[in-house]
Structures are given as C-alpha cells and as structure tokens.
N, C-alpha and C positions, 0 to 999 in steps of 0.2 A: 436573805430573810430579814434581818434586822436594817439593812438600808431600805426594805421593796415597804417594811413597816415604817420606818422613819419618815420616806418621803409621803406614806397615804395610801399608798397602790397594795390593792390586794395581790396576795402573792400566788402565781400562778403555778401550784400544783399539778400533779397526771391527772386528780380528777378534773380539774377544772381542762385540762386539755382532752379528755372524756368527754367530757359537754359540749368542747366546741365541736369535736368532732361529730359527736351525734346531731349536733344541730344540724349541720352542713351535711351531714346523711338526709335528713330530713325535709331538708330546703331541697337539694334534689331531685329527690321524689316526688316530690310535688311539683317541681318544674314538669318531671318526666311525666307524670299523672296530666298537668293541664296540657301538654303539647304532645299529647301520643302519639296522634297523626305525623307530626314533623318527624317525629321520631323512628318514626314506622317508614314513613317515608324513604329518609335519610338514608336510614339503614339497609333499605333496599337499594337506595342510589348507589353507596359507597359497595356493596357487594358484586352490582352487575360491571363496576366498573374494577375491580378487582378479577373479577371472570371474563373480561376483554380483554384485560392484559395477558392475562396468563394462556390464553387463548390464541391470542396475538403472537406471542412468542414463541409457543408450540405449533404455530400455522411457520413463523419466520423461519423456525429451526429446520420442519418438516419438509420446506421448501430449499432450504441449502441442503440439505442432505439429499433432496433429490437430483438437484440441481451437479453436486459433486461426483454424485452416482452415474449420470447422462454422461459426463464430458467424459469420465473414465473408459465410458463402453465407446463412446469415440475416438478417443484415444488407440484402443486395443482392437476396435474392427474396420478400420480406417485403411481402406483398399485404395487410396489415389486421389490424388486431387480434385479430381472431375467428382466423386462424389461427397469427398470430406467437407468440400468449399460450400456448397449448400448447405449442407448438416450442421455443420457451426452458424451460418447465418441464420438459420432459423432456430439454433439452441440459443445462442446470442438473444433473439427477439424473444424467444420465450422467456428467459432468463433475466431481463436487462436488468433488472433493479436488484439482483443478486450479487452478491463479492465475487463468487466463480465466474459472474459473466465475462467479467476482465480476465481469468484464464482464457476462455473459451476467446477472445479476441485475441489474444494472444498468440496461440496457437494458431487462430484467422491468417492472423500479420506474418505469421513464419513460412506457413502454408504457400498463402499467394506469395511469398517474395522467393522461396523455394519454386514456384510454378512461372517464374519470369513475369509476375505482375507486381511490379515495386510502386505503382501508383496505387494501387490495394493497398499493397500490404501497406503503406504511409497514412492512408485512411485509415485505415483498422487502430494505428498502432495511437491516432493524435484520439483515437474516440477513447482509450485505457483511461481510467477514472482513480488507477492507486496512486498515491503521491509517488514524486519523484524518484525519492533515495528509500521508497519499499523495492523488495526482489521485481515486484512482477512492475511496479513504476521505470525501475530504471531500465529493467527488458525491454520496456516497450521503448523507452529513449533509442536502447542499441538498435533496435529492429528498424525505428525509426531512420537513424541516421544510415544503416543498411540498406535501407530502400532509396534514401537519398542517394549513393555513392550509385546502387544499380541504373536507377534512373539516369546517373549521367551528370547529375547535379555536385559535381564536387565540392567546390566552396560550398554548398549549405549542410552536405554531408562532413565537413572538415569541422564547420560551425559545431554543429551538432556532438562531434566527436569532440572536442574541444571543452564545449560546456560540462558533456557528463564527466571528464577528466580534473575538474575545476571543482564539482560540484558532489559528485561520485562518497559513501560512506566510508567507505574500506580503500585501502590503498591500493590494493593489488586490480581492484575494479577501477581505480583510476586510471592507473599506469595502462591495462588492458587497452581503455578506450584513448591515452596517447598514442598508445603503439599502433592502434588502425589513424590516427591524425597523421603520425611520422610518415607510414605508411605511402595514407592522401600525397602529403609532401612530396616523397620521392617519386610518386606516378605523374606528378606537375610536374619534374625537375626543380625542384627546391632542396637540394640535396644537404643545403647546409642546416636549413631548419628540421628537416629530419634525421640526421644527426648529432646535432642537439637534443632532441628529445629523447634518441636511443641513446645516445651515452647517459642523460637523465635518469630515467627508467630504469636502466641495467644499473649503476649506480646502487639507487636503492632498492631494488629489487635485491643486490648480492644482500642485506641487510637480515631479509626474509626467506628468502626462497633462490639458493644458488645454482639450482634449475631453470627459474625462471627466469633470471639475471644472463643465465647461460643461452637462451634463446634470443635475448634482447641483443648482446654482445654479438651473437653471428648477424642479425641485422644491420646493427652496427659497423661491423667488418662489412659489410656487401655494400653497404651506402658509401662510407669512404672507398670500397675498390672504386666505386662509379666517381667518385668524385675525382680520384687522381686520374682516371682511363680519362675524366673529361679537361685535365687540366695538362695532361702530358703531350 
C-alpha cells in the first residue's frame, strides 16, 4: 500500500478488481449481441460435430461387437473346411477394416494350412495387419513360416522360424520357434546346428520351466543318437 502510494499507482483493491471484472462482462456481451449469428452458428457447428463423434463411436463400437459375435458363431458351428473356408472369407470382406478381421484370417491361415493348402494359408497369414510381437502378430508369423515348411520351402521356413526366435517378446515363445529351426536343421541333416540350439533352449529353459527343459533335453538326446549312428 505505501510503496503502490509512493510510486503514484493507484492501489488495486477487490473493488477495483469488481470493475474490471464487470467491465469485461460487459465488453462480452456486446461482442456476443453484435455477432449473434456467428454465434448461433458456431454453436451449432461445434454441437453437430460433437454428435458425429459420439456417433461414430457407437457405430465403431456397434460394429466390433458384431463383428466378435459372427466369428464366435463360426467358430462353434464350423462343420469342415469345405464350408468354414468361404464363411471366413466372406466374414473377412465384410469385416476388413475391423481388429476381429485379423482373427477371422487367422483362423483363415489355420484352416487352409490344416486342409493341405499352405499356399493359402501363407496368403492369409502375410494379409494379418497386428504388429509383429501382438499374440495374434506373431501367430500369424508361426502360421506363416508353417506354411512355408508345408509347402516344401525349408530355408524360407527356417528363415522365418529364426526371425521370430530372434525377435519373439517372451522367451519361451522364442525358444518354441528355435525348437521348430533345430527341428528344420535336423530334417536337412544339419545335425550339429540343431544340436546346438537344443542344448541352448533346454539350457534355459531348465531356468523356467523343468518340463519344458525336459522335452528339449529328449531332442537333444535323439539328435546326438543321429549324430554318433552317423559318425560310427
């Protein structure tokens, strides 16, 4: 108070912040008086786009829930290939710009590679749109390189298996898709490269899972029998 007087400046009390306040009520209003059309306008603009979104959302929502509903009833009344394999491809086209579409390919890619069509099913699986290391991403990787191995394509099936071993979230999902690499390996005669990778695997596998460790270990044992029957 005594400095806001010293230097000249009137000192800014509540009422004088009363005043301003009411001023700028009043400059307002009178903006809002001369521009009521804008106003009117505006406010209709800002509402209808408000009632699209919310619209929009409830349509997007409306359509996953259907969309999850279809594939379930396919799933559960799914008599055989000859008529599942249509029924997804046309749930598929209906569905495409849906997250569930990628189930429904999914199940595509299993389907045909189940029904001796691995050139399908490798279609199906390169059309999946989830990232890589989501559940239903790296399914399709495995599907994928399964189709590869069926078709006869070993090296791109081996490839394949390889990458998601490499690249895979979880460990035991890595080790899985070494174990079909090793696998590859020893259906080429490569006995010592998949050897290596079952001793690997089982390794750390006893770490986590002395089950799983235990399956990797009788692999293990059957690749080295091959190895000495082939050295003796």
């Amino acid at each position: 108070m005594v400095d806001a007087l010293a230097s000249g400046k009137r000192p800014e009390g509540q009422g004088h912040k009363q005043d301003a306040f009411v001023r700028s009520t009043f400059r307002l209003a009178e903006w809002a008086n001369s521009n009521l059309r804008s106003v009117l306008v505006g406010g209709a603009g800002i509402a209808i786009i408000v009632v699209g979104v919310m619209y929009y959302r409830n349509f997007q929502a409306s359509v996953r829930d259907q969309a999850a509903t279809e594939l379930a009833t396919l799933r559960l009344t799914a008599t055989g290939p000859e008529l599942l394999i249509p029924d997804l491809e046309a749930y598929i086209q209906r569905f495409a710009g849906v997250p569930a579409a990628d189930e429904g390919r999914l199940l595509l890619a299993r389907t045909y590679l189940d029904n001796s069509q691995p050139i399908e099913a490798e279609r199906v699986a390169n059309e999946i749109s989830a990232a890589p290391d989501e559940p239903i991403g790296l399914a399709a990787r495995a599907l994928r390189a399964a189709a590869l191995e069926s078709s006869g394509d070993a090296e791109a099936a081996l490839a394949a298996y390889e990458s998601i071993g490499e690249t895979a979230r979880f460990p035991f999902q890595r080790r899985e898709a070494l174990a079909s690499a090793a696998r590859i390996h020893a259906s080429l005669g490569r006995m010592a490269e998949a050897e290596l990778i079952y001793a690997a695997i089982a390794e750390e596998a006893a770490e986590e899972d002395p089950v799983e460790a235990s399956v990797y270990r009788l692999r293990l044992g059957e690749v080295k029998a091959r190895l000495s029957r082939g050295s003796g």
